[in-house]
C-alpha positions as a Markdown table, in Angstrom:
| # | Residue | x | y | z |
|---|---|---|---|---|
| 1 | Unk | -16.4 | -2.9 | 1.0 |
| 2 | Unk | -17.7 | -3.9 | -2.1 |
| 3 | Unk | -21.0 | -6.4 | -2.8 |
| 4 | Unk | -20.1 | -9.9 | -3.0 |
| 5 | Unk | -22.1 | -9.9 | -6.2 |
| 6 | Unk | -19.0 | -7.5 | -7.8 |
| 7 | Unk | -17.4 | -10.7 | -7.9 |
| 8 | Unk | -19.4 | -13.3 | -9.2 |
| 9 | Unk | -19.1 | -13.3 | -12.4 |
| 10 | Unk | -15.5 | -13.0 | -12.8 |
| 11 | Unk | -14.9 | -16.6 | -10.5 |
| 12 | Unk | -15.1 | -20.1 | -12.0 |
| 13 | Unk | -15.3 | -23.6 | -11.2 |
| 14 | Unk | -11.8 | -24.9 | -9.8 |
| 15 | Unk | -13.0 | -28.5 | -11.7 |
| 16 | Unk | -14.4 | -27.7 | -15.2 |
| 17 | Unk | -13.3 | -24.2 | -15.2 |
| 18 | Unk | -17.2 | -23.4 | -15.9 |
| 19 | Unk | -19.4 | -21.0 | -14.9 |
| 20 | Unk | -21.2 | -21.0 | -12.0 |
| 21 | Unk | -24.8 | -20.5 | -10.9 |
| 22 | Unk | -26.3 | -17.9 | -8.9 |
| 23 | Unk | -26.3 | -18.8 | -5.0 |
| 24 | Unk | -29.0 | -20.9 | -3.6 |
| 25 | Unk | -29.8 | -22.5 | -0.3 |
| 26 | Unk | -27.1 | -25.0 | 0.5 |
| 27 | Unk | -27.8 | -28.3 | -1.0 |
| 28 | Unk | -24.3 | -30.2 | -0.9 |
| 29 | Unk | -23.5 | -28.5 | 2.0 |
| 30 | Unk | -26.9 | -28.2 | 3.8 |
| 31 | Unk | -25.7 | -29.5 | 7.6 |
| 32 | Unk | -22.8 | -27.0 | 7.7 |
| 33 | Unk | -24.3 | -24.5 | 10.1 |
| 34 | Unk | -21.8 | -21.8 | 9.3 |
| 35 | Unk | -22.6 | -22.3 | 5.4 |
| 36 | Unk | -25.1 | -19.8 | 4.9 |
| 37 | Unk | -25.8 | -20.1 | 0.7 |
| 38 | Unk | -23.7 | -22.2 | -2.5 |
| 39 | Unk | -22.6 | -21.8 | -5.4 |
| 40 | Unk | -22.8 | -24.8 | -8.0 |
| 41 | Unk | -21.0 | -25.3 | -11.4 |
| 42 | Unk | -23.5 | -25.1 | -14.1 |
| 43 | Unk | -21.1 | -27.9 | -16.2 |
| 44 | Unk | -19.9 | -30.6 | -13.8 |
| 45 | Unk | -22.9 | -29.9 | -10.7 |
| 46 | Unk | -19.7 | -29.4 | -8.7 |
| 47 | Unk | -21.2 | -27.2 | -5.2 |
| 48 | Unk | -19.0 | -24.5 | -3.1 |
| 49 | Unk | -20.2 | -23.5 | 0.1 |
| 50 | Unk | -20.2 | -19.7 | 0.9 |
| 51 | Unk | -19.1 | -18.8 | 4.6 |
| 52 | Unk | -20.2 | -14.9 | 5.5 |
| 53 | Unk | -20.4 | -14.7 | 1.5 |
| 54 | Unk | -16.7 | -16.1 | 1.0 |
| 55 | Unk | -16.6 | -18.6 | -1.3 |
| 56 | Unk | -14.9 | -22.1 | -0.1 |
| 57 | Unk | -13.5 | -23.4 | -3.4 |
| 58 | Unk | -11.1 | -26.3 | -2.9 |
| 59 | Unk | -10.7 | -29.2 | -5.4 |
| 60 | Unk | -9.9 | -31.4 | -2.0 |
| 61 | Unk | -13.7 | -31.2 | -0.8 |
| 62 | Unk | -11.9 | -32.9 | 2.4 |
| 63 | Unk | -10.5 | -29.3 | 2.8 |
| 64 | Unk | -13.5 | -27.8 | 2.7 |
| 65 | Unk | -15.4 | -29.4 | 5.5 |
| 66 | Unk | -12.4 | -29.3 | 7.6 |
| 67 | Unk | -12.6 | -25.5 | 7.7 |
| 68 | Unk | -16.5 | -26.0 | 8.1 |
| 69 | Unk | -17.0 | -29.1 | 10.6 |
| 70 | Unk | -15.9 | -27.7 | 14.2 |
| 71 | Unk | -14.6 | -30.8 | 16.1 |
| 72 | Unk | -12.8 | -32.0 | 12.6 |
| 73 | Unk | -10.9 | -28.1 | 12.8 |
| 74 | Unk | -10.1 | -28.5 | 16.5 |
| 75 | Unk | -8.6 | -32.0 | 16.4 |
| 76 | Unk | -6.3 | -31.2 | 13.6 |
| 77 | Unk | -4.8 | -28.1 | 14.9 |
| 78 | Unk | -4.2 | -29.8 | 18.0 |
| 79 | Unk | -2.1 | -32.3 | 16.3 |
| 80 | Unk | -0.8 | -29.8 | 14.3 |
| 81 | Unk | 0.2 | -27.5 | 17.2 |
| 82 | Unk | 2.3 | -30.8 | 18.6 |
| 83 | Unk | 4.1 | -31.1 | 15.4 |
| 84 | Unk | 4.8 | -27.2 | 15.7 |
| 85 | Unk | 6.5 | -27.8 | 19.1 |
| 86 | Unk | 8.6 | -30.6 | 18.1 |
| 87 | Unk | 9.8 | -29.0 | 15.0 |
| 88 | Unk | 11.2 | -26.1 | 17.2 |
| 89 | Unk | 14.4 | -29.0 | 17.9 |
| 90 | Unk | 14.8 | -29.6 | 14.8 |
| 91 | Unk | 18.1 | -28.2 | 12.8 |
| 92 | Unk | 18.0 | -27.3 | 9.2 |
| 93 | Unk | 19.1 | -31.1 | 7.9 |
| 94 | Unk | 16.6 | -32.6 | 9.9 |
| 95 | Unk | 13.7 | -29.8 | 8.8 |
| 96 | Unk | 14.6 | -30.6 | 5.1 |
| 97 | Unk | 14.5 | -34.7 | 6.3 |
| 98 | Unk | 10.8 | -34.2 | 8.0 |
| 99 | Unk | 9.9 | -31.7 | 5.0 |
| 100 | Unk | 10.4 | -35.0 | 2.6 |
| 101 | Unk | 8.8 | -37.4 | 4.5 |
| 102 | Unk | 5.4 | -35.1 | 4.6 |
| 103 | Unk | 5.5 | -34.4 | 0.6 |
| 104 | Unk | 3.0 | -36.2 | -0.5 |
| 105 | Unk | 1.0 | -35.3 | 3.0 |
| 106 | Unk | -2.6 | -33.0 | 2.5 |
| 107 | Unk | -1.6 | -31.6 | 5.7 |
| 108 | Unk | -0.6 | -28.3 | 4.6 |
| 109 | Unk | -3.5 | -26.8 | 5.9 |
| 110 | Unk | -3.5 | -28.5 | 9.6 |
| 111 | Unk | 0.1 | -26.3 | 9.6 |
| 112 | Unk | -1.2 | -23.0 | 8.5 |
| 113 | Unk | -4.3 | -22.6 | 10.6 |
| 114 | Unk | -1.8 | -23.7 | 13.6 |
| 115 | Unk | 0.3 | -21.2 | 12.6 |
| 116 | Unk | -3.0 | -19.1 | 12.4 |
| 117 | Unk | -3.9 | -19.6 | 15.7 |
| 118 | Unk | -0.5 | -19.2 | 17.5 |
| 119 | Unk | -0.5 | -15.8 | 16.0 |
| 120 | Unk | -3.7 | -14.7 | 17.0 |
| 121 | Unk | -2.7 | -16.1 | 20.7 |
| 122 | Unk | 0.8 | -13.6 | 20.4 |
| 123 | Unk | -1.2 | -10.7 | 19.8 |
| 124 | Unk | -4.7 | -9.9 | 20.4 |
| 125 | Unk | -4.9 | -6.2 | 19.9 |
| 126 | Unk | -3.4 | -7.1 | 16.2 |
| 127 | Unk | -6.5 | -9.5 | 16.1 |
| 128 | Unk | -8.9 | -7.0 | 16.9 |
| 129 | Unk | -7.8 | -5.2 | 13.5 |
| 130 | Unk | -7.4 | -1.8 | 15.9 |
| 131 | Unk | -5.7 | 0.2 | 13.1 |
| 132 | Unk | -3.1 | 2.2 | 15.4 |
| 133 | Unk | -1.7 | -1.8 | 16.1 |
| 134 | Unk | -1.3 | -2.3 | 12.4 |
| 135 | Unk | 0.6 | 0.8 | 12.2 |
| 136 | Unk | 3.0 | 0.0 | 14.9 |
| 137 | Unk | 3.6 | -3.4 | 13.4 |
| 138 | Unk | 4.2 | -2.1 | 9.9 |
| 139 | Unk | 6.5 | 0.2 | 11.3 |
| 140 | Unk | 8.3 | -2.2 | 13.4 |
| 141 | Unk | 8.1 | -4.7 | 10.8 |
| 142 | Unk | 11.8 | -5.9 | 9.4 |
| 143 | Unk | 10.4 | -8.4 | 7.4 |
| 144 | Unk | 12.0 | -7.7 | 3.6 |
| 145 | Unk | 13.4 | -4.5 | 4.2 |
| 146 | Unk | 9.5 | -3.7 | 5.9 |
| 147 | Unk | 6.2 | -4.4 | 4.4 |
| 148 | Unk | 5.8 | 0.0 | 3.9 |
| 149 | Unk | 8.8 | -0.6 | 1.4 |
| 150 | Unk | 7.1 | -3.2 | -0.6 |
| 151 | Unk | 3.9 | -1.2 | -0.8 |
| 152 | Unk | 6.1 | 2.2 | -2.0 |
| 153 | Unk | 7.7 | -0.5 | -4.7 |
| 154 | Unk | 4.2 | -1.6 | -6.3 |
| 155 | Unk | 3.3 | 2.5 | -6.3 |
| 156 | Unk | 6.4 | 2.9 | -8.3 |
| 157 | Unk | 5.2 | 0.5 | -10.2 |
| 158 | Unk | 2.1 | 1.3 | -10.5 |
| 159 | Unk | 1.7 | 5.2 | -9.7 |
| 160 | Unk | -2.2 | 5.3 | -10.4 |
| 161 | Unk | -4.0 | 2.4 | -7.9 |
| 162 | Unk | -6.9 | 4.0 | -7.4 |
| 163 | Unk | -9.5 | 1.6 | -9.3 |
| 164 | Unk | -7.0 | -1.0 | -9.8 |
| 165 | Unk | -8.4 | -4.5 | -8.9 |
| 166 | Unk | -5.2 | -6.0 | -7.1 |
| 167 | Unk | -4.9 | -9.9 | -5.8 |
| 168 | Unk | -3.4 | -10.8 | -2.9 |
| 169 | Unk | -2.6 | -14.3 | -2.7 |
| 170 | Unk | -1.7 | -16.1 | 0.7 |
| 171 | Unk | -3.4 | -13.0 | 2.5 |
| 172 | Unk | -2.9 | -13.6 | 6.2 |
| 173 | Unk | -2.9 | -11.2 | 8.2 |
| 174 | Unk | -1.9 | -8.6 | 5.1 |
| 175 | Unk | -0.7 | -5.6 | 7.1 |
| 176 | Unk | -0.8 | -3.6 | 3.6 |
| 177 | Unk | -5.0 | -4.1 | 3.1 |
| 178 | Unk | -5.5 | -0.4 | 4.6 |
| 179 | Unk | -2.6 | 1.0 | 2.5 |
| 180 | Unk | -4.3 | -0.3 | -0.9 |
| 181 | Unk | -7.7 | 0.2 | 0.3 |
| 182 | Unk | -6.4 | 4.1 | 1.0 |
| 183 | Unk | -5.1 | 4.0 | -2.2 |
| 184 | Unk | -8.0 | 3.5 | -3.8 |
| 185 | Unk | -7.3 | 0.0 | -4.8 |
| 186 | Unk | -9.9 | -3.0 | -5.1 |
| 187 | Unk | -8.5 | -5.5 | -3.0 |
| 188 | Unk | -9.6 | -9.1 | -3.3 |
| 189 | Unk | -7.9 | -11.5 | -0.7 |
| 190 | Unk | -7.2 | -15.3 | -1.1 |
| 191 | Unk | -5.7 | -18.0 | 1.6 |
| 192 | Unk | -6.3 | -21.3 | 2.5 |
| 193 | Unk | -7.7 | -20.5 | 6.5 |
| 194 | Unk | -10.7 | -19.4 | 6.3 |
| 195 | Unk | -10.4 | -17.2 | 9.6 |
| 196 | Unk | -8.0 | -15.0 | 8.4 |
| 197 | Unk | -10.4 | -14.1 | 5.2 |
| 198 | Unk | -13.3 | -13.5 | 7.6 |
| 199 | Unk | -10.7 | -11.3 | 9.6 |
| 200 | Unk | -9.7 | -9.5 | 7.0 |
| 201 | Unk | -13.3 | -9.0 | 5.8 |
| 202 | Unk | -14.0 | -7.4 | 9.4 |
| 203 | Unk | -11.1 | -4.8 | 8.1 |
| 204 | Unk | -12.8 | -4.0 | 5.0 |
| 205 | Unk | -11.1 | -6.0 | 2.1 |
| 206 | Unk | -13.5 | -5.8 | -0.8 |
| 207 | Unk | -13.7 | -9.4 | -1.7 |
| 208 | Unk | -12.2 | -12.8 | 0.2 |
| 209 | Unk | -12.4 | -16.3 | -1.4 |
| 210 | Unk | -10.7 | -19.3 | 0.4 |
| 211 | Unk | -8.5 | -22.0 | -1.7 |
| 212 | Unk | -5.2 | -23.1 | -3.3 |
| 213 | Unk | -3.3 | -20.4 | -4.9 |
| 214 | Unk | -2.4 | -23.5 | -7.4 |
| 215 | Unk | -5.9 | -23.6 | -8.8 |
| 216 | Unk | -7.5 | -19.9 | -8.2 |
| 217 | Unk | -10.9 | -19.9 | -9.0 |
| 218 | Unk | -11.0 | -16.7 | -11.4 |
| 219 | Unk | -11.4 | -16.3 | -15.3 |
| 220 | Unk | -8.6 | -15.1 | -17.2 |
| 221 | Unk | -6.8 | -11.7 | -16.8 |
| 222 | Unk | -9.3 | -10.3 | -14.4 |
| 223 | Unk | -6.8 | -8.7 | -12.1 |
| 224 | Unk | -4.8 | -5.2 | -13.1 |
| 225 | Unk | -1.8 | -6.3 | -10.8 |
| 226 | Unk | -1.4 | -9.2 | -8.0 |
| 227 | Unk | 0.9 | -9.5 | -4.5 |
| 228 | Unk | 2.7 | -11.9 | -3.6 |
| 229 | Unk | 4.2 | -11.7 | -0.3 |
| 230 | Unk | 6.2 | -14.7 | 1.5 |
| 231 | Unk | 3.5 | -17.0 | 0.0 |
| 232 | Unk | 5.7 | -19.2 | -2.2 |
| 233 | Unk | 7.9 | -21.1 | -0.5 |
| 234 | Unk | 4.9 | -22.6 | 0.7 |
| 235 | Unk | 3.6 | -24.0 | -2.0 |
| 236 | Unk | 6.0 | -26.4 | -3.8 |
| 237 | Unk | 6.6 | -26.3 | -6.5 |
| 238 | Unk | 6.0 | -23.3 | -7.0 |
| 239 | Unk | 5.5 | -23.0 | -10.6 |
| 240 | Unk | 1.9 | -24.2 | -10.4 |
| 241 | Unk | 1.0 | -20.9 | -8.4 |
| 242 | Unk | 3.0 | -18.4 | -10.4 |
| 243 | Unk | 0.8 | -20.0 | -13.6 |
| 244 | Unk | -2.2 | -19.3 | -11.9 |
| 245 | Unk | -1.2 | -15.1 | -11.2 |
| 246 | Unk | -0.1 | -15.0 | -14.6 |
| 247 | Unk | -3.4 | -16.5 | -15.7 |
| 248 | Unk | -5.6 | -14.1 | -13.8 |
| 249 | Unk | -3.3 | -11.0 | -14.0 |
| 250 | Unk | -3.1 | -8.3 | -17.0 |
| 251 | Unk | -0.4 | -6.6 | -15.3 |
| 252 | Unk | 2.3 | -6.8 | -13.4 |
| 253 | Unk | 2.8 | -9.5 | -10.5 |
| 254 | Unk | 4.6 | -8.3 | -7.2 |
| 255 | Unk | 7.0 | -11.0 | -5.4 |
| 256 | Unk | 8.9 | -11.5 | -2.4 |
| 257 | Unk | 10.6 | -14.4 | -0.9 |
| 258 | Unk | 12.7 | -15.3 | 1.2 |
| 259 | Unk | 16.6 | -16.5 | 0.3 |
| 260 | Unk | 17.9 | -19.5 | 0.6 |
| 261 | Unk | 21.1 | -18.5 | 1.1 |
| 262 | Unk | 20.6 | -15.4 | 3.3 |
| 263 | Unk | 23.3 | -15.1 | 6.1 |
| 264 | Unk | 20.4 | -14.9 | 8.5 |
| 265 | Unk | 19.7 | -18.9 | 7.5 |
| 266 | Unk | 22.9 | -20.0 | 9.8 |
| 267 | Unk | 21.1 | -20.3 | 12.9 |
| 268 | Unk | 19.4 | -23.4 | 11.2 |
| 269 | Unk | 23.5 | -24.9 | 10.4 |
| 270 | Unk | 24.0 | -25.4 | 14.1 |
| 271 | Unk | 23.0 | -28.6 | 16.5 |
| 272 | Unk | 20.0 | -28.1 | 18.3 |
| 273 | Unk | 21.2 | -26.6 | 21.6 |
| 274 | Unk | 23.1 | -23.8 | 19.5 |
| 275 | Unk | 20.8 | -23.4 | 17.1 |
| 276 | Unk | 17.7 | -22.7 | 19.8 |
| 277 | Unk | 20.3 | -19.8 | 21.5 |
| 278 | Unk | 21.6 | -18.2 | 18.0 |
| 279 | Unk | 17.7 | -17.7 | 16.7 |
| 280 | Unk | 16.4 | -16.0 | 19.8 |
| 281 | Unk | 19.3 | -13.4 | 18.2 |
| 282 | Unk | 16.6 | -13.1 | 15.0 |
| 283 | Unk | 13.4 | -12.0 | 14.9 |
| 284 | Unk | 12.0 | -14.2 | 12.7 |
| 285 | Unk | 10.8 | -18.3 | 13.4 |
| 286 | Unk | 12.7 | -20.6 | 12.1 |
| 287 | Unk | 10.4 | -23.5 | 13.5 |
| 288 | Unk | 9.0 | -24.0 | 10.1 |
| 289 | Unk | 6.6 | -26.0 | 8.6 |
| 290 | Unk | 7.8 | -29.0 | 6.1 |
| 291 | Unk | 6.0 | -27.1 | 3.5 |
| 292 | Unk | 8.3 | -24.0 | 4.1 |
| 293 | Unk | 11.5 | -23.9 | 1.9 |
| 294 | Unk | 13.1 | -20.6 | 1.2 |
| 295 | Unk | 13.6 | -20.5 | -2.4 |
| 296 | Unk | 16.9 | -20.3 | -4.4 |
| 297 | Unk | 16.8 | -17.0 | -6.4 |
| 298 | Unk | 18.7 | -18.5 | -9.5 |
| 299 | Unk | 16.0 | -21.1 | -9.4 |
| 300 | Unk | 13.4 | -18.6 | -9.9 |
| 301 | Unk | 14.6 | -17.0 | -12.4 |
| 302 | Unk | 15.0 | -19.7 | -14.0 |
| 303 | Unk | 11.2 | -20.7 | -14.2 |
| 304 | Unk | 10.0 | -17.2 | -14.7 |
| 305 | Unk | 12.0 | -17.8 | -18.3 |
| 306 | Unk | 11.2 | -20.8 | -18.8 |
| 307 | Unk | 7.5 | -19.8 | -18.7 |
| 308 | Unk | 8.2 | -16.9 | -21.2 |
| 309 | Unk | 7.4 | -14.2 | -18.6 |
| 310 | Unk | 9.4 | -11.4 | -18.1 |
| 311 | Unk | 11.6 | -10.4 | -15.3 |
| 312 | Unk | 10.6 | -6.4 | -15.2 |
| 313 | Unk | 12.6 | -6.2 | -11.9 |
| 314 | Unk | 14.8 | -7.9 | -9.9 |
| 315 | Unk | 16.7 | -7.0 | -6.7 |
| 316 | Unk | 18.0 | -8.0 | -2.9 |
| 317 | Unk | 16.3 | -6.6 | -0.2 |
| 318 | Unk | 19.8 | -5.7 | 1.8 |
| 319 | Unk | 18.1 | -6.2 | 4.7 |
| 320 | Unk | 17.7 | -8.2 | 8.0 |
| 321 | Unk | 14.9 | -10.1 | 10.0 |
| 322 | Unk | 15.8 | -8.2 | 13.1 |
| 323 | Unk | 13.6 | -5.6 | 14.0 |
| 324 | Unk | 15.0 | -1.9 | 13.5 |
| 325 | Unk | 13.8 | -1.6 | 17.0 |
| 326 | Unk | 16.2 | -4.1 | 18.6 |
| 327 | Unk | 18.9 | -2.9 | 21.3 |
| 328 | Unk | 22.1 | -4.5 | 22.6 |
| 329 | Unk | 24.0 | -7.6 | 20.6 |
| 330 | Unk | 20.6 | -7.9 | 18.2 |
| 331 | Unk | 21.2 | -4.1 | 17.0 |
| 332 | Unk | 24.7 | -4.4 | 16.1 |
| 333 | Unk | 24.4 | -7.8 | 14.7 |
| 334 | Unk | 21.5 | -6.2 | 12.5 |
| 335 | Unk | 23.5 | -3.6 | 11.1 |
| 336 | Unk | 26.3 | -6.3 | 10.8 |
| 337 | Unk | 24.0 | -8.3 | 8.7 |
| 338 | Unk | 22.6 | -5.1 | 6.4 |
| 339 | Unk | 26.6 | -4.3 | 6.0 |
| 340 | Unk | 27.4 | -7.9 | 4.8 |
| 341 | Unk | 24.4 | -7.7 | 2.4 |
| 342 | Unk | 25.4 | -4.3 | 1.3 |
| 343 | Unk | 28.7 | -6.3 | 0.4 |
| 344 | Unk | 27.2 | -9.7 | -1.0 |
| 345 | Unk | 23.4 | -9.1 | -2.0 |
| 346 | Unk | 23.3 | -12.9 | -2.5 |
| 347 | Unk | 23.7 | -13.4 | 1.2 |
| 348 | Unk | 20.4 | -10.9 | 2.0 |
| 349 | Unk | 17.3 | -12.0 | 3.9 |
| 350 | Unk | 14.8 | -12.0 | 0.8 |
| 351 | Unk | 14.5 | -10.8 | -2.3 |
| 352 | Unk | 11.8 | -9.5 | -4.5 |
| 353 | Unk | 10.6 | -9.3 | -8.1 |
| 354 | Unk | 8.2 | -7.9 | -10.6 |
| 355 | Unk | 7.3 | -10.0 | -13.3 |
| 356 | Unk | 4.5 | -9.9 | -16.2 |
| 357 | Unk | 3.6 | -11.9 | -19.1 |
| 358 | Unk | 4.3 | -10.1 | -22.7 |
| 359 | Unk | 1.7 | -9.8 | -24.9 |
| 360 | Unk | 2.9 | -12.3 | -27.3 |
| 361 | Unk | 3.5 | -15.2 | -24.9 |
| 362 | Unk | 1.8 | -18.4 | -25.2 |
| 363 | Unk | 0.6 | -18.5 | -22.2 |
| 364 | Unk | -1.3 | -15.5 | -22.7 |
| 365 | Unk | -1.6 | -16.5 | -26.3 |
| 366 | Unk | -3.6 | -19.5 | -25.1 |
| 367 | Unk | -6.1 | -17.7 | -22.5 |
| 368 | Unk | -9.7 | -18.1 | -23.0 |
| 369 | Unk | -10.8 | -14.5 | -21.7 |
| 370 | Unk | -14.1 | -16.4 | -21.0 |
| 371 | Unk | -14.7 | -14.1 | -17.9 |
| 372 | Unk | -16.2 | -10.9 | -17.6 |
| 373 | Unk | -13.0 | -8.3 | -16.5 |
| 374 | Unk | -13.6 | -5.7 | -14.4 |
């Protein structure tokens, strides 16, 4: 694992966009007994508590003492887990209903550390970090096409990691940490729960920060290549976080979401008694948050142009979200659902995309490259 001092220089005030000073003794922050130092803009005075030296950089500072004030954490989630159980009655007409009312709701992170929490309940051993666990869930993993085929896609891309500094935004539980780490990459983490960042940390990651992926708090092109895994269709829309990769990355940026119109989406077409028997067929959990909307691949596309970045690669996943170890009516109807996808690509659980900002685009035109790179 790397010092956190690697890092300091290359972050910036999610305000101002300036500098910030070396940690001190909590000052705006001093109360917070899991705060152990801050950080403090040296243009707008703006402070940033540091958790286990990971930076807490939210422009909402209501964010940033939920994560840090224990009772304020607790009672949220517990709403939050409610909300989680009702939603599971929900069909797809009604999610999309409940996901408009909440819109303008700063409750997106009550839903992910629920979502957080429920997954460290499911499986403990995973928790732990034991490393034979992680390899049994990557290989079990069905999730686009498997997580080990994502990682063999950003090799190709990218044949020499080793020294790379790569971002990984909307980290989770990032199954592929040891698998760059191995590869010699530099591996610097980013999510808005802070307990996956201190897990992750525990697993060696070389640097974790905690905020939005729609303001990152990094200096221009400091990044060789970034991940982006299942991470967008949570953030709407979800230009502002595809600015900020570009921003921060030289090189290429690594993308995969899920379809909106994959054939594995049906389940959500059905009334609520139906729906509830035809997604137990599917490994994956359609009881989604409102701020979950799988995204429309044309759409994407389209704002990728639009923000004169360039599509480098493009493709389906032909795959399915049930596990390649499923037996019975789940196996066949998994290879029925690779076969149809094989057929129609459109209709296939996610797709994925490599994208990168030429050097004559105005976006990258218009960075400062104020920060130190790496």
């Amino acid at each position: 694992m790397d010092a956190w001092e690697d890092y300091f220089e290359i972050l910036r005030c999610v305000h101002c966009g300036g500098h910030l000073r070396a940690p001190q003794s909590p000052d705006q922050y001093r109360g917070f007994p899991r705060v152990n130092r801050e950080v403090t803009c040296t243009s707008c005075g703006k402070g940033y508590p540091l958790v286990e030296n990971i930076p807490v950089m939210f422009i909402d500072e209501n964010r940033t003492k939920l994560l840090l004030d224990a009772s304020a954490y607790d009672s949220r989630l517990l709403t939050a887990r409610n909300k989680v159980k009702s939603l599971a009655h929900l069909t797809g007409d009604a999610l999309e209903q409940f996901a408009e009312e909440c819109a303008a709701s700063p409750d997106a992170l009550s839903w992910e550390m629920a979502f957080w929490e429920i997954w460290k309940q499911s499986d403990p051993a995973l928790v732990e970090g034991r490393p034979e666990k992680i390899r049994q869930q990557l290989e079990q993993d069905s999730t686009a096409g498997g997580r080990g085929k994502f990682f063999d896609l950003v090799q190709r891309s990218c044949p020499d990691l080793s020294g790379k500094h790569l971002l990984n935004i909307g980290a989770g539980r990032d199954l592929l940490l040891e698998l760059f780490l191995s590869a010699g990459c530099h591996v610097i983490e980013q999510d808005i729960v802070l307990e996956s960042l201190l897990y992750l940390k525990r697993r060696g990651a070389s640097f974790c920060i905690c905020g939005d992926a729609r303001k990152l708090p990094f200096q221009d092109e400091v990044f060789q290549l970034a991940v982006c895994f299942e991470v967008l269709h949570h953030i709407w829309p979800i230009e502002d976080p595809l600015k900020e990769l570009l921003r921060t990355t030289s090189g290429h940026v690594h993308v995969v979401e899920p379809n909106r119109f994959a054939l594995t989406r049906l389940p959500l077409c059905f009334p609520g008694p139906l729906k509830r028997r035809l997604k137990k067929l599917y490994s994956g959990d359609y009881s989604h948050s409102p701020y979950e909307t799988p995204i429309d691949p044309g759409y994407f596309k389209d704002i990728v142009r639009k923000s004169h970045v360039e599509i480098v690669e493009f493709y389906y996943t032909r795959s399915s979200w049930i596990s390649s170890q499923a037996k019975g009516m789940r196996a066949i109807l998994r290879e029925l659902n690779i076969l149809l996808a094989l057929l129609f690509p459109v209709l296939s659980s996610h797709f994925m995309g490599i994208i990168q900002r030429p050097s004559n685009s105005p976006l990258r035109a218009a960075s400062t490259h104020s920060g130190q790179r790496f």
